[in-house]
N, C-alpha and C positions, 0 to 999 in steps of 0.2 A: 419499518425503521426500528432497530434495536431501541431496547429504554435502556435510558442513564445507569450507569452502577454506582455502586455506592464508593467513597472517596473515603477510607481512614483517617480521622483528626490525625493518628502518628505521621502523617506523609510516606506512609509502607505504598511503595508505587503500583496502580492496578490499570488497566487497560482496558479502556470502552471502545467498543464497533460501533461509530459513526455510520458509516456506508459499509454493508456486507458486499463483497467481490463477489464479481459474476464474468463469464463470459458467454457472448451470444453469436450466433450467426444465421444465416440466410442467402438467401439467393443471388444477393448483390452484394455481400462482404458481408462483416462482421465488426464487433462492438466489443470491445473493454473496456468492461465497469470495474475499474481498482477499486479496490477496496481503501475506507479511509479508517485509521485508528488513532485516537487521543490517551496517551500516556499524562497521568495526575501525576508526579512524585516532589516529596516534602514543597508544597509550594506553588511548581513551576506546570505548565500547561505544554506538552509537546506532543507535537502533530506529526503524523506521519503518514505521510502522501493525502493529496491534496483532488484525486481524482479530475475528471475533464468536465468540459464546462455544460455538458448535455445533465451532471449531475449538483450545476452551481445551486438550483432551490431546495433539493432534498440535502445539500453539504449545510444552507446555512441555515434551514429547518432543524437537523438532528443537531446545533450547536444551538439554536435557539430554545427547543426540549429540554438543555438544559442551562439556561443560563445565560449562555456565551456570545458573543460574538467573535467576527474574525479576531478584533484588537484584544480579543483577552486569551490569545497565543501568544505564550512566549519564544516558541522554536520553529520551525517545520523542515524535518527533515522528509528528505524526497528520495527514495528508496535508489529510482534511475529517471533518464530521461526520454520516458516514453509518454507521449502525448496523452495516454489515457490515465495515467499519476500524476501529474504535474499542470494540467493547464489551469488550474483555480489559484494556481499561486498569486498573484494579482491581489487577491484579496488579503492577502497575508503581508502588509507591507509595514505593520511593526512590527513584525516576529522576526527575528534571526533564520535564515535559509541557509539552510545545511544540503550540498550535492558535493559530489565524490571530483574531484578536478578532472578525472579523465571521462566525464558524461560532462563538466560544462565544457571541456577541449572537444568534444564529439557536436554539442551541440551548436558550437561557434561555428563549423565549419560541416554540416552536417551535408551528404551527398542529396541532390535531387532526387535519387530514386530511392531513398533511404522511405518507406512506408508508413514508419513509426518515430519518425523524427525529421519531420518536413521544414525547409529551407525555415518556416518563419517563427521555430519554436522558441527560439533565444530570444525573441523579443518577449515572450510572457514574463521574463525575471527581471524584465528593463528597469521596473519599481521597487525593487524590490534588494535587499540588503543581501548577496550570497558572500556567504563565507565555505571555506572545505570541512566535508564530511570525512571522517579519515577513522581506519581500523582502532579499536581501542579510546576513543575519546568519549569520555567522561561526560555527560549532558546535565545528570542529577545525580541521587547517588541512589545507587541499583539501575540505572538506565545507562548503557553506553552502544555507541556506535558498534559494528560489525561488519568486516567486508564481507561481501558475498559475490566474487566477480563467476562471469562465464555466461549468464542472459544477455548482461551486457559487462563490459572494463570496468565500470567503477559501478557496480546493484551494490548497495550496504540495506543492512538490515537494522534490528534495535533489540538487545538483549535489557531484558528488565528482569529483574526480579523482585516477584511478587510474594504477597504471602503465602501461597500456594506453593510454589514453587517458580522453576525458569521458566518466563515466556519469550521467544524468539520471533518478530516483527519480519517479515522477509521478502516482501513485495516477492518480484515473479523470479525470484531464485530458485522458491518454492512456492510455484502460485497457487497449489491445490494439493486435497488429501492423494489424490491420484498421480500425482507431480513425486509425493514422499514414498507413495508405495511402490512405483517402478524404477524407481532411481533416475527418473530421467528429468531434466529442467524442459520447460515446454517449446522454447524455442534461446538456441544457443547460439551468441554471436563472438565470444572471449574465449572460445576453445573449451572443448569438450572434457579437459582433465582437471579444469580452472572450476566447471560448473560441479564435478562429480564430486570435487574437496569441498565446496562451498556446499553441498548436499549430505554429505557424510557428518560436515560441521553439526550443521543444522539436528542432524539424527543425535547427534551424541549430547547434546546440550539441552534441546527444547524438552520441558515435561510440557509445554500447548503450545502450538504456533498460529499465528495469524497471517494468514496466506494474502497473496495481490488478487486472486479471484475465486477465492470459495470462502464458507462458512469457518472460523477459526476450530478447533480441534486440539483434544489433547494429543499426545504420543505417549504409544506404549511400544517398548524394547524397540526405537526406533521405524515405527510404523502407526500410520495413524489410527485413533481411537475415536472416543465418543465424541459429537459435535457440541461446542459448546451452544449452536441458536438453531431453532428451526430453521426448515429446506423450506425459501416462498419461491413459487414460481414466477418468474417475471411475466406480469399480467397481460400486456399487448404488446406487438410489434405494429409500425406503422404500414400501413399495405403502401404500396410501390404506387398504384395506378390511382387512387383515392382518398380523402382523408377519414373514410372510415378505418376503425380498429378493429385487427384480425387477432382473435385469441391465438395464442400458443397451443401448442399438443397440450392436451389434459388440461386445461384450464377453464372446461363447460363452460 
C-alpha cells in the first residue's frame, strides 16, 4: 500500500495512490483491481473511483494510514460504471457522487449479458447522493472534470494541476503505460474514433497520468515515462480446488 503524501498548507492540489491498478487473470476468468486515487485541493477531499468490494479492507486501511475515513470525503467521482471501480460506493454516502449520465442511463437498464455491469449494479448507488459528472466542471480549483468517452459513453477523467505540473486521472480510458504507448484503449464499447480522441486528449495534456490498472507514470512527448511506485507483485491467487495459496510466477 502506497504511503500518504504530503498535503501543501497553500491547497496547491496533489494526488495520492490509495490502491495501485492492477489486472489479473487465470484459468477461470479474471479480476479488476481499479485503482483508487485521493485528490487534496485548497480544502476539499476528492475520490476518485472507489474500486470493488474484494478490495473494501485495503480501501478503508490506506484511508485510515492516513487519517480518514469514508465520511471525511467530500466528492467521489467514478471514472465509469464498471463493477470493478464502483462497487465501494456504499461507503461514501456523505460525499457528493459524481457519474457521467450516460453510464447511470447504461446502468438503469443494463443488458443481462452485459459482464461488466450486471442487472444488480444500480442498486450499489441506492444510498448514496448522485449528481452528473459533465466535461469541464469545476470541483476545486485546479481539479476539473474531463470526458474521456469510447471504454465506455460517459469514462470521465480528473485533470488536476499540481505543483509539478498536469496530472490527468483516467480510469480505463487509459488504463495502463501499455494502453498509452499503442494507442489503443483496452477494451472499447463508445466507438473506436471516440476512444482514439480521448487518448490523444490524454497525450497532449498529461505531464503524469494515473491509470484504472497500473502503476501511475510520468509522460514524456506523449509516451509513457518513469514510474512514479514500485512494480509489487500480487502475492497469492486462491487455488480453485483448495483453500491453500498458490504463488504467482516469480513470487518464490
Amino acid at each position: 500500500m502506497p504511503a500518504p503524501v504530503a498535503v501543501p498548507a497553500d491547497g496547491t492540489p496533489v494526488v495520492d495512490t490509495l490502491l495501485v491498478g492492477m489486472g489479473q487473470s487465470w484459468g477461470q476468468g479474471s479480476s479488476g483491481f481499479g485503482a483508487v486515487y485521493l485528490v487534496t485541493a485548497h480544502g476539499r477531499r476528492i475520490l476518485f473511483d472507489c474500486g470493488h468490494t474484494g478490495r473494501r479492507r485495503a480501501l478503508l486501511a490506506a484511508l485510515g494510514l492516513r487519517g480518514l475515513t469514508p465520511d471525511d470525503m467530500d466528492t467521489l467521482v467514478l471514472s465509469h460504471g464498471h463493477w470493478d471501480h464502483f462497487q465501494n460506493a456504499d461507503l461514501f454516502q456523505r460525499a457528493e457522487v459524481l457519474l457521467h449520465p450516460a453510464e447511470a442511463a447504461h446502468l438503469a437498464a443494463a443488458p443481462a449479458d452485459d459482464p461488466f455491469t450486471p442487472p444488480w449494479s444500480a442498486a450499489v448507488l441506492t444510498h448514496c447522493t448522485v449528481h452528473d459528472a459533465l466535461d469541464g466542471q469545476v470541483l476545486a480549483d485546479g481539479v476539473s472534470v474531463v470526458g474521456l468517452p469510447g471504454h465506455t459513453e460517459g469514462s470521465v477523467g480528473l485533470t488536476v494541476r499540481t505543483a509539478t505540473g498536469t496530472a490527468l486521472l483516467t480510469g480505463d480510458a487509459v488504463s495502463s503505460a501499455r494502453a498509452l504507448r499503442t494507442g489503443r484503449c483496452t477494451r472499447v464499447t463508445a466507438g473506436e474514433q471516440a476512444a482514439a480522441r480521448s487518448l490523444e486528449l490524454v497525450r497532449a495534456r498529461a505531464d503524469v497520468l494515473y491509470p484504472g490498472h497500473d502503476r501511475p507514470f510520468e509522460v514524456v512527448s506523449g509516451l509513457p515515462g518513469r514510474p512514479l511506485l514500485p512494480w509489487t507483485h500480487p502475492r497469492t491467487l486462491a487455488s480453485p480446488d483448495s483453500d491453500r495459496a498458490v504463488r504467482g510466477p516469480g513470487a518464490g
